[in-house]
LOLOLUM-550326 format. One line per 8 residues: number of its first residue (from 1); their letters; for each residue x, y, z of N, C-alpha, C. Coordinates in steps of 0.02 Angstrom, whole numbers, plus 50000, padded with zeros to 5 digits. Each point is the difference from the previous one (the first is absolute). Layout:
N
NUM = A = X,Y,Z,X,Y,Z,X,Y,Z; ...
! end
This chain:
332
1 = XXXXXXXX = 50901,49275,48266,50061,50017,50037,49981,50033,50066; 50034,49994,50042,49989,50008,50073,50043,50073,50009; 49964,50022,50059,50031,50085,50020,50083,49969,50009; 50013,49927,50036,50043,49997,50022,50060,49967,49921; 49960,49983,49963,50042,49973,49941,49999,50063,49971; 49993,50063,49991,50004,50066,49947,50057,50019,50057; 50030,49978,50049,50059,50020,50042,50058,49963,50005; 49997,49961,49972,50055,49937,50011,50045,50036,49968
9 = XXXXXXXX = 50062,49974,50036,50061,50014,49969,50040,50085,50034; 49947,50038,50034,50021,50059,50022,50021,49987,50097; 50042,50043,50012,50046,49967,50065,49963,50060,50037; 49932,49975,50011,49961,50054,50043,50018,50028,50050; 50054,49979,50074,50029,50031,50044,50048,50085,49966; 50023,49956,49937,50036,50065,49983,49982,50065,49977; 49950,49984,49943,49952,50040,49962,49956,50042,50074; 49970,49958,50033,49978,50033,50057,50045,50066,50045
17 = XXXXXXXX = 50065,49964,49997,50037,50036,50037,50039,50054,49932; 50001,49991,49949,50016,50065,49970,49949,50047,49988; 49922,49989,50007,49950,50046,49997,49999,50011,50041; 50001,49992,50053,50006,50024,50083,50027,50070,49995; 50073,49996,49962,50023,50056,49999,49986,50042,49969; 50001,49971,49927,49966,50049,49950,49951,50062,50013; 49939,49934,50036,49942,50052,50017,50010,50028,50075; 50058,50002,50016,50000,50029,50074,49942,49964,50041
25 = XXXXXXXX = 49989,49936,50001,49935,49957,50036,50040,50003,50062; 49963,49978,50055,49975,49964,50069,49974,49959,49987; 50023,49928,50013,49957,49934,50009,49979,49970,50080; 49920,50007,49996,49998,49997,50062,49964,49913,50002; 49997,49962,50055,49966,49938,49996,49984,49978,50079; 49933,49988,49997,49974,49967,50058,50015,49935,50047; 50005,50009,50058,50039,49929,50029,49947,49941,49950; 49952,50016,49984,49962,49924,49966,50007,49993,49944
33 = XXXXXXXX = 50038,50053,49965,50036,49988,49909,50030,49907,50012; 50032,49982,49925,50050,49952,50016,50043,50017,49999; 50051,49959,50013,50069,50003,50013,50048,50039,49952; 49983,49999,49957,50053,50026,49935,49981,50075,50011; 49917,50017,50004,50005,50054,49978,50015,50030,50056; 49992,49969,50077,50033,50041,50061,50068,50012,49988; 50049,49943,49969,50064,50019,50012,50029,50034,49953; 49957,50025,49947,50024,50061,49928,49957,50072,50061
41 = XXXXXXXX = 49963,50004,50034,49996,50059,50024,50028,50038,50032; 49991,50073,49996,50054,50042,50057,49977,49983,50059; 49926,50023,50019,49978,49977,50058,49961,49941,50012; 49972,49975,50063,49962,49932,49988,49971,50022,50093; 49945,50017,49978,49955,49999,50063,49912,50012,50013; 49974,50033,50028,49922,49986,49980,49990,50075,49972; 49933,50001,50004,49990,50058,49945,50000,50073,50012; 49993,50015,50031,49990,50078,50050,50072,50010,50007
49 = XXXXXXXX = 50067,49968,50043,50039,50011,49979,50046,50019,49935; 49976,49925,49938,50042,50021,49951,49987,50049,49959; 49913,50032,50010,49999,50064,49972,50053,50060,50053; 50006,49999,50063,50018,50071,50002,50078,49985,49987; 50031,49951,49994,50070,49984,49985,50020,50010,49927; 49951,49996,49936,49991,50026,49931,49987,50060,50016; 49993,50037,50048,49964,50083,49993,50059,49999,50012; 50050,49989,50061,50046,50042,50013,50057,49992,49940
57 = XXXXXXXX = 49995,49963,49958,50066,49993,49952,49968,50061,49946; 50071,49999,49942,49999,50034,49941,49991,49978,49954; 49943,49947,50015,50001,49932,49930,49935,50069,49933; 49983,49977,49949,49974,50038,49976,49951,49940,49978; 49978,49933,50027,49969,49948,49974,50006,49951,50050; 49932,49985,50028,50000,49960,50057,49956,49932,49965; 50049,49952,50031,49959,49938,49945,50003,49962,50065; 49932,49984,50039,49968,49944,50059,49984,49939,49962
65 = XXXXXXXX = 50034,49975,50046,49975,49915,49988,49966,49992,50064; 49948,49986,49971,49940,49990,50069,49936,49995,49966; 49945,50050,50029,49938,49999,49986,49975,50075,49989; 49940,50014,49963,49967,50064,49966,50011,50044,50054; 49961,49982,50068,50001,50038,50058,50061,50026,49989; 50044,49963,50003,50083,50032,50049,50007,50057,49939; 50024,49958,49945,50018,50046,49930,49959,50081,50002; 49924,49980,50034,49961,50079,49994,50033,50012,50047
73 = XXXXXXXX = 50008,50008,50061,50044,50034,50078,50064,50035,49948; 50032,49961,49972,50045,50022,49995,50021,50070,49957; 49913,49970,49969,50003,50087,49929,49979,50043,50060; 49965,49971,50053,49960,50074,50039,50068,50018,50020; 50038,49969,50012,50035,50032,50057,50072,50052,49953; 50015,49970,49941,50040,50008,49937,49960,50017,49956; 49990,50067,50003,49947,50008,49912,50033,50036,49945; 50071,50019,50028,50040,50011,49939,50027,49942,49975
81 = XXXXXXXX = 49990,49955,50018,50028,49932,49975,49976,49966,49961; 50019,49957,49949,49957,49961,49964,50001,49930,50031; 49951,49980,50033,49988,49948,50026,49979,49930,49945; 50054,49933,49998,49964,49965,49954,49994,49923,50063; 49953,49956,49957,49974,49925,50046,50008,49984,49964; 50043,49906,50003,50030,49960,49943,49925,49980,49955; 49953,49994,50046,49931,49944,49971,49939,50061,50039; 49960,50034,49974,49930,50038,50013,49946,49952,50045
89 = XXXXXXXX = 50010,49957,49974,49972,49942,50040,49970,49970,50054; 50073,50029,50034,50040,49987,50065,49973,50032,50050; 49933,49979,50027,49962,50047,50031,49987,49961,50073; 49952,50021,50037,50013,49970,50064,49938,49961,50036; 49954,49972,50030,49939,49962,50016,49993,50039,50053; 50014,50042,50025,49970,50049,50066,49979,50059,49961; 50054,50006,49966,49971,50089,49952,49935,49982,49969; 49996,49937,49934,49946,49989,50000,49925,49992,50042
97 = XXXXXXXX = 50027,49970,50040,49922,49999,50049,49981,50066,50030; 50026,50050,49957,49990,50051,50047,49985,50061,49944; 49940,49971,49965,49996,50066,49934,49982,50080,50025; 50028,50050,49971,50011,50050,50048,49917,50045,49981; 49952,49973,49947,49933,50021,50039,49960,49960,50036; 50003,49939,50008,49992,49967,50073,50023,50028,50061; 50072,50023,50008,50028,50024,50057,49981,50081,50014; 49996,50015,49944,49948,50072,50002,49927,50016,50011
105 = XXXXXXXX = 49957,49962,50002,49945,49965,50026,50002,49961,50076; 50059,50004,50000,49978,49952,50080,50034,50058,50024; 50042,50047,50020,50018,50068,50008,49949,50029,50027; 49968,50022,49942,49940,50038,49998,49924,49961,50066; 50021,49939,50016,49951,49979,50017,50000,49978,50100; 50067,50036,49984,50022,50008,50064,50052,50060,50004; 49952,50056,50021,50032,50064,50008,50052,50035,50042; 49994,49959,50049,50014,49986,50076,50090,49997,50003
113 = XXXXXXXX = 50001,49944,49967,50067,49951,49991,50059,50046,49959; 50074,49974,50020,50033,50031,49954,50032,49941,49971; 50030,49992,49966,50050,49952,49946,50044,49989,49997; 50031,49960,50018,50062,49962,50014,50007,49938,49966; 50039,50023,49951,50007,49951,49930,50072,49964,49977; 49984,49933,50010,50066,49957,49990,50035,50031,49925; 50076,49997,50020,50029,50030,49907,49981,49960,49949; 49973,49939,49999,49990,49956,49964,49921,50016,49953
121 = XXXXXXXX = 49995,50067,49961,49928,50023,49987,50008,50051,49933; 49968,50010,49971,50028,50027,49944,50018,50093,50022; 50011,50039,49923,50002,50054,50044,49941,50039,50000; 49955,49983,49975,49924,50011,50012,49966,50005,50062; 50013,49932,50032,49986,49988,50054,50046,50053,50066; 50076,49987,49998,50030,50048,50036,49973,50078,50001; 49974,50012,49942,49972,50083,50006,49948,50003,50024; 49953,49951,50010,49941,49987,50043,50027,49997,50089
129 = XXXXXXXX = 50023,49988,49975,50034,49975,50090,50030,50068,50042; 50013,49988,50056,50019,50048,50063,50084,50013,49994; 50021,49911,50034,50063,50004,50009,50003,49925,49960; 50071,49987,49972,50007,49931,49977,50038,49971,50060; 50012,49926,50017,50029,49953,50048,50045,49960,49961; 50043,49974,50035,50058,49962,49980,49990,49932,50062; 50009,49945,49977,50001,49936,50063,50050,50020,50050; 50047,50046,49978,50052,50025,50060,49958,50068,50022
137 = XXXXXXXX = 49976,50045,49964,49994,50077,50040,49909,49993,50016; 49961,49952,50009,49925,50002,50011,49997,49995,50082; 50044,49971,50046,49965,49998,50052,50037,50049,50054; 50063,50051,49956,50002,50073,50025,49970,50046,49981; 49953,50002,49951,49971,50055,49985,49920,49997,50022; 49965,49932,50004,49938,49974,50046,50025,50031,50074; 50082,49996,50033,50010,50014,50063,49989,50099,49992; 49994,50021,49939,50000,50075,50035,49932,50023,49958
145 = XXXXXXXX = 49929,49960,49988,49946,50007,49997,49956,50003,50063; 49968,50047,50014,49965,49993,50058,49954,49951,50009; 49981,49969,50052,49956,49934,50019,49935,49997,49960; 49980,50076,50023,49920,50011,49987,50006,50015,49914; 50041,49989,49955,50013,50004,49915,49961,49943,49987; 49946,50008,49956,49978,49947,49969,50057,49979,49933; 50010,49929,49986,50037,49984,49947,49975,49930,49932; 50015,50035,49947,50008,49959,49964,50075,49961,49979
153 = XXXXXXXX = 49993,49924,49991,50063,50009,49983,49993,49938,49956; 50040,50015,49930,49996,49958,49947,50081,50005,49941; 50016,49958,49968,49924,49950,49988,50022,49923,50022; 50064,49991,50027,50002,49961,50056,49964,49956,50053; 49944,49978,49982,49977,49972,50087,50047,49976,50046; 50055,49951,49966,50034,49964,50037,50049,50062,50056; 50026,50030,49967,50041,50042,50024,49949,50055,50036; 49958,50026,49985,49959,50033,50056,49978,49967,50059
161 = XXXXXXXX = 49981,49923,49987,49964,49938,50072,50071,49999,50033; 50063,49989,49966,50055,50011,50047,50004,50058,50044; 49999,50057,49971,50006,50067,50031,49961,50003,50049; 49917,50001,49993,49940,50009,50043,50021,49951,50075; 50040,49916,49984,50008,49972,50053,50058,50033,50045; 50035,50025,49955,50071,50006,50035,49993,50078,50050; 49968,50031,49980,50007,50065,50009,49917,50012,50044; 49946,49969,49978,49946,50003,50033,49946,50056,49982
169 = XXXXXXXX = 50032,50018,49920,49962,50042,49967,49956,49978,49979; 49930,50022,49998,49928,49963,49965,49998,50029,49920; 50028,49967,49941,50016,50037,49956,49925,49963,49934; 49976,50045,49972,49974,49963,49951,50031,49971,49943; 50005,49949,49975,50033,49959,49959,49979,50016,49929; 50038,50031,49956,49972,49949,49953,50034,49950,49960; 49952,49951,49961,50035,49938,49994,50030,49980,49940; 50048,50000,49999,50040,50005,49950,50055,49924,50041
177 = XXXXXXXX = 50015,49976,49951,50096,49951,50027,50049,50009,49945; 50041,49964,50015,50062,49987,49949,49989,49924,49990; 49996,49970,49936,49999,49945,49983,50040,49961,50021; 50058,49996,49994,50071,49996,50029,49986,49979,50064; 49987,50039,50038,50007,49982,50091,49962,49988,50010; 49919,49995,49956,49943,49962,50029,50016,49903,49966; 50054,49995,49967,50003,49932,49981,50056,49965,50079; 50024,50019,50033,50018,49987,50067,49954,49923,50004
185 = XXXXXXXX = 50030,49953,50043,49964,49959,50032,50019,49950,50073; 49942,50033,50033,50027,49998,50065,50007,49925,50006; 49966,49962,49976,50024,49920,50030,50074,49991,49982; 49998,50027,49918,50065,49977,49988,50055,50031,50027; 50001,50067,50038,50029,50043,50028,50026,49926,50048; 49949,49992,50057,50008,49962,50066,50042,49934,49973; 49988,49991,49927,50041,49929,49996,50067,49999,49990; 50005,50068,49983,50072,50013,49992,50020,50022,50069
193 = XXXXXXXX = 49982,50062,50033,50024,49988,50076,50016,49947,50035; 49958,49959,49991,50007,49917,50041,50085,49975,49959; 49998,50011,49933,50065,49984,49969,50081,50029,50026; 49973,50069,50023,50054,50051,50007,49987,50037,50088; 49991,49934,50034,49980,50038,50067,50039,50063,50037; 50040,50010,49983,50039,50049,50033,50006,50071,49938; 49985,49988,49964,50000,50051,49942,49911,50050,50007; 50050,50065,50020,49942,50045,50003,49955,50018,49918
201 = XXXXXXXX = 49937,50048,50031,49962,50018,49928,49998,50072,49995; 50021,50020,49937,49994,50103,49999,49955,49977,49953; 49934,50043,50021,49955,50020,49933,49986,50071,49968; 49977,49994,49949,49977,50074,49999,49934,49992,50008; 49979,50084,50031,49938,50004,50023,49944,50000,49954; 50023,49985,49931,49953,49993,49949,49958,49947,49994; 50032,49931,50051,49967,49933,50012,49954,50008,50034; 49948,49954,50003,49940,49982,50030,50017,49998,50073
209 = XXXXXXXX = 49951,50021,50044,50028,49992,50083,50017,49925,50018; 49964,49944,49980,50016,49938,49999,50077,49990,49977; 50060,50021,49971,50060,49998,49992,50028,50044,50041; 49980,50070,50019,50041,50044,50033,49963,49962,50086; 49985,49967,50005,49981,49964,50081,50056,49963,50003; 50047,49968,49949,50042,49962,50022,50072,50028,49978; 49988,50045,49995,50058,50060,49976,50057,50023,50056; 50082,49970,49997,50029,50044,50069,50005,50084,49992
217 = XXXXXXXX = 49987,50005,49926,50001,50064,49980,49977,49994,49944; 49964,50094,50024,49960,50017,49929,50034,50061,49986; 50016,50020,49922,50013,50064,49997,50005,50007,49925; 50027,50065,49979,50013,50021,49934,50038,49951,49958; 50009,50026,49945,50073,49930,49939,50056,50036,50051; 50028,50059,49994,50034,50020,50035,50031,49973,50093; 49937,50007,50026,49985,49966,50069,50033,49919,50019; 49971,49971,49936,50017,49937,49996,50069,49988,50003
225 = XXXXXXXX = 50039,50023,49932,50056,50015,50001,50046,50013,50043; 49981,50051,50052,50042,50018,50052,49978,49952,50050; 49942,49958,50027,49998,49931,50034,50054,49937,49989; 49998,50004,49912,50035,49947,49981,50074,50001,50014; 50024,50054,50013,50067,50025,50008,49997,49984,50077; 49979,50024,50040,50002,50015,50084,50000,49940,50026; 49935,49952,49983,49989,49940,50040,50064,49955,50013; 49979,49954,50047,50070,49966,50035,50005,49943,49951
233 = XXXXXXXX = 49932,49948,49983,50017,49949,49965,50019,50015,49929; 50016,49939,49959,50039,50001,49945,49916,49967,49963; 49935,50019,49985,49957,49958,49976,49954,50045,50010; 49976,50047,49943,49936,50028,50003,49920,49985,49955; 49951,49988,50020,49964,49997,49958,49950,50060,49962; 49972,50026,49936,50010,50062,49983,49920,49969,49981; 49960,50047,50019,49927,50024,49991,49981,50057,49958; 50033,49985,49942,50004,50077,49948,50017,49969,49931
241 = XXXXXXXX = 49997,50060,49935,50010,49969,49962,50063,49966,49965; 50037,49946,49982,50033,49967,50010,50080,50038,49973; 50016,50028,49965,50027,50032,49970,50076,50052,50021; 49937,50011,50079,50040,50058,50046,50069,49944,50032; 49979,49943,50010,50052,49925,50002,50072,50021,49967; 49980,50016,49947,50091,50000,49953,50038,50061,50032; 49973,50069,50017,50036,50045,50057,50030,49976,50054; 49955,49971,50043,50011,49955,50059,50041,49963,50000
249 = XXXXXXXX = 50008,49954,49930,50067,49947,49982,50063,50051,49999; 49997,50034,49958,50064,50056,49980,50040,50043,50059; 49952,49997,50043,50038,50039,50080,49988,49971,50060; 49986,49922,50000,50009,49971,50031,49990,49914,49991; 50065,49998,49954,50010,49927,49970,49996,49938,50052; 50009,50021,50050,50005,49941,50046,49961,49986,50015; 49944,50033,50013,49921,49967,50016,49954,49973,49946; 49973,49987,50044,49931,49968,49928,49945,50003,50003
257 = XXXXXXXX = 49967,50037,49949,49935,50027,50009,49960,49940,49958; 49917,50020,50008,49972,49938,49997,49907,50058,49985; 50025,49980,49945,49900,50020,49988,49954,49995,50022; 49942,50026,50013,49940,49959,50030,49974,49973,49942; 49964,49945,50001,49974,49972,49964,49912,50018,49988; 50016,49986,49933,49880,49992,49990,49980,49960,50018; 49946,49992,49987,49949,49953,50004,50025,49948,49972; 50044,49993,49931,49996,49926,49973,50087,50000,50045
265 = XXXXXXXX = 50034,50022,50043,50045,49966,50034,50062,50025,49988; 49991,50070,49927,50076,50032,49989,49989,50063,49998; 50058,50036,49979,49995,50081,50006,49971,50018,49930; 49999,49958,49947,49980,50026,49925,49949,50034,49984; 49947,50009,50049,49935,50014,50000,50014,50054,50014; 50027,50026,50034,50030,50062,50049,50047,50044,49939; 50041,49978,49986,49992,50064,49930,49974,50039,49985; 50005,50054,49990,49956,50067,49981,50015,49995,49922
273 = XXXXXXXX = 49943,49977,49959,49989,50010,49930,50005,50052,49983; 49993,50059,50013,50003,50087,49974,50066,50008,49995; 50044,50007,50069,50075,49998,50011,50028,49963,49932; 50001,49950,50010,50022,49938,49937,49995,50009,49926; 49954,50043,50002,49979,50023,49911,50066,50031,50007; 50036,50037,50020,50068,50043,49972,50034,49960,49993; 50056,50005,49950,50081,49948,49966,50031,50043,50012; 50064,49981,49988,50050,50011,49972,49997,50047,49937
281 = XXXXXXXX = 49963,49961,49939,49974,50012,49927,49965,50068,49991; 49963,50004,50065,49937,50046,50011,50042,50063,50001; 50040,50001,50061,50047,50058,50023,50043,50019,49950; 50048,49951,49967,50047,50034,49947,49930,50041,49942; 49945,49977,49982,49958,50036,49940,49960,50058,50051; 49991,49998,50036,49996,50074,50068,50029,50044,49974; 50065,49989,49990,50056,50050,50016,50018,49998,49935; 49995,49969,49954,50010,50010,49953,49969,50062,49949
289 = XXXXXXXX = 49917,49991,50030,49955,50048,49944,49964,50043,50048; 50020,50013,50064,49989,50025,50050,49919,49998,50011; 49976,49929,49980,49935,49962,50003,49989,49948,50027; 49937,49959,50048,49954,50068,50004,50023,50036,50051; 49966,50067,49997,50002,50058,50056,49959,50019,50045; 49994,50018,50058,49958,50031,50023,49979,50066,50026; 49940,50014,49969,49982,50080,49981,49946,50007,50070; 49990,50074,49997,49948,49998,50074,49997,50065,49999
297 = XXXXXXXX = 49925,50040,49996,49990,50068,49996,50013,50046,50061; 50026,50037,50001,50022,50051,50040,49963,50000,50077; 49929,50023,49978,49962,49978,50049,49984,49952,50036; 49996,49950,49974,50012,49940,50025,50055,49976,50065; 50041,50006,49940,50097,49997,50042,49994,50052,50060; 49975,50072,49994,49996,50005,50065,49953,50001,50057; 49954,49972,49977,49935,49987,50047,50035,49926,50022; 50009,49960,49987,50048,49932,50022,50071,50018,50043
305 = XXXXXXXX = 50020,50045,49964,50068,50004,50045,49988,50043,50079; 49926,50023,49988,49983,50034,50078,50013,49966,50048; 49962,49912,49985,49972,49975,50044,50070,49966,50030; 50070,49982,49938,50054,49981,49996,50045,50043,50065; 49980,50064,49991,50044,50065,50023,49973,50000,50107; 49942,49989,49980,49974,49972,50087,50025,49956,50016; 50005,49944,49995,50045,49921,50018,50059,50031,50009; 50038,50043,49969,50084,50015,50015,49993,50047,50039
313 = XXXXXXXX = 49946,50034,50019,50001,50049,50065,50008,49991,50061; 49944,49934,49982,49978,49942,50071,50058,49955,50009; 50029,49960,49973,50039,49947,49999,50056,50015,49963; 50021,50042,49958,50056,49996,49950,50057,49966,50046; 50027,49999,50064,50030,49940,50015,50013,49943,49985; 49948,49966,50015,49992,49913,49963,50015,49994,49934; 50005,50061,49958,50015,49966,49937,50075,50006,49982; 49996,49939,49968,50104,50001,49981,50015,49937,50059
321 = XXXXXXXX = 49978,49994,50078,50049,49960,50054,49990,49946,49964; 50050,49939,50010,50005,49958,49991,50024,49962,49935; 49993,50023,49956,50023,49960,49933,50084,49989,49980; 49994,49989,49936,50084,49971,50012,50029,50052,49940; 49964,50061,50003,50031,50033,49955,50029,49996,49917; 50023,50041,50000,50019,50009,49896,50047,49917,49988; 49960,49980,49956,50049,49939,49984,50047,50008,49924; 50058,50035,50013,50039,50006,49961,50018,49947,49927
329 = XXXX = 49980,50046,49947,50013,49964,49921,50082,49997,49982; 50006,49949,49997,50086,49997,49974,49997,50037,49921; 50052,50057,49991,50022,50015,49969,49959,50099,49998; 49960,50016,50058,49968,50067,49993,50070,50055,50025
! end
């Protein structure tokens, strides 16, 4: 019998939405969740936001649909809260490439440098680190580092080789990607431009420079979002993971967005497998047995939330602009 056959027969929107209350939850979900579970959430935006938007409520149980990273942000930032993730699983290919005594070793091996660490990292890694970066708050807080700062910046390459060009910072890399935006493909990119000549490209800066070269814009999920809204034509093409599409449909039906494609010629590749491990199924048994959870020692949580607490010193601006806000549950 299947996780999904030991569920049959239960009207999961509802059950979801009467434990919601029960347990006084916040359901939070990432523009790259799917569709169902974006439109059962209160909020729906990227991750740094929907933690401080769960801090500011009176929920007593914050249940992320997303990835390990976000779910930990959200205990650092909420530690009276019981933080639960539909699937443990659900982890991320940048955090991994980036084991935090490797990153503590290369630290150490450059004394010089300070750390400037994409949110996408465990919270191990964040307590190693200086300040954390956001694809929206990294190239205001690089703007109020002095020239002569030596830097590390991980675990990103893509998004640091963006920064270093854009800004003209000489940053050391380390190399880390997102699976996701390294499956991009630029031929097939160009074959679809040739298809959609008048239809611009937003990427995120998580792609390879070979995609953000043909990019009319690069920016945050957020960023994107507010492009997709602004631009004049009715035809965008989206250099991100595919998902953030069904928002884009919902507040602006008249246009039509358009994936980038992989290598074999569609967006399927482009899926984020981590994201995708969460259901529907997952979330109602979340909230059900308030499992699994995530725990994180004191020390820890605040040696991580230092580096958290610098980024909002430097930039706390950038975070929050742009998204489309709380997406209201019928019947709360």
């Amino acid at each position: 019998m299947t996780y999904h056959d030991k569920l049959s027969g239960i009207d999961l929107r509802s059950e979801i939405d009467r434990l919601r209350k029960e347990r006084n939850a916040v359901i939070l979900a990432h523009y790259y969740q799917k569709p169902e579970l974006q439109d059962i959430a209160d909020f729906v935006g990227d991750s740094l936001d929907l933690s401080r938007k769960a801090q500011a409520t009176e929920a007593d149980v914050i249940a992320f649909c997303g990835v390990r990273f976000m779910a930990e942000t959200a205990k650092i930032l909420s530690p009276q809260k019981i933080v639960i993730l539909p699937d443990m699983d659900a982890g991320c290919s940048l955090e991994d490439s980036c084991p935090p005594d490797q990153f503590a070793a290369f630290r150490a091996a450059h004394p010089d440098h300070i750390a400037l660490t994409y949110i996408n990292c465990s919270a191990e890694v964040k307590a190693l680190s200086d300040v954390i970066v956001t694809s929206s708050s990294a190239e205001a807080i690089l703007a109020k580092i002095p020239l002569d700062q030596k830097i590390i910046f991980g675990p990103d390459r893509n998004l640091g080789g963006y920064l270093a060009r854009k800004t003209g910072r000489d940053m050391l890399l380390w190399p880390g990607v997102c699976i996701v935006h390294e499956a991009f493909s630029e031929t097939e990119l160009l074959k679809l431009r040739a298809q959609h000549p008048d239809a611009p490209i937003a990427a995120h800066p998580e792609c390879p420079a070979v995609i953000l070269d043909h990019a009319d814009y690069v920016g945050s999920t957020r960023g994107i979002l507010e492009y997709a809204s602004a631009m004049r034509g009715d035809t965008l093409i989206v250099a991100t993971e595919p998902h953030i599409i069904h928002q884009m449909e919902k507040a602006m039906p008249h246009k039509r967005f358009i994936g980038a494609p992989g290598a074999d010629g569609n967006c399927n590749c482009n899926i984020c497998p981590y994201m995708a491990l969460n259901t529907m199924e997952k979330l109602y048994v979340a909230l059900r047995d308030l499992e699994p959870r995530i725990e994180m020692e004191e020390g820890l949580r605040l040696g991580a939330k230092k580096s958290l607490d610098a980024m909002l010193a430097m930039a706390g601006g950038t975070v929050g602009q742009g998204d489309l806000g709380p997406a209201k549950v019928t019947g709360d």
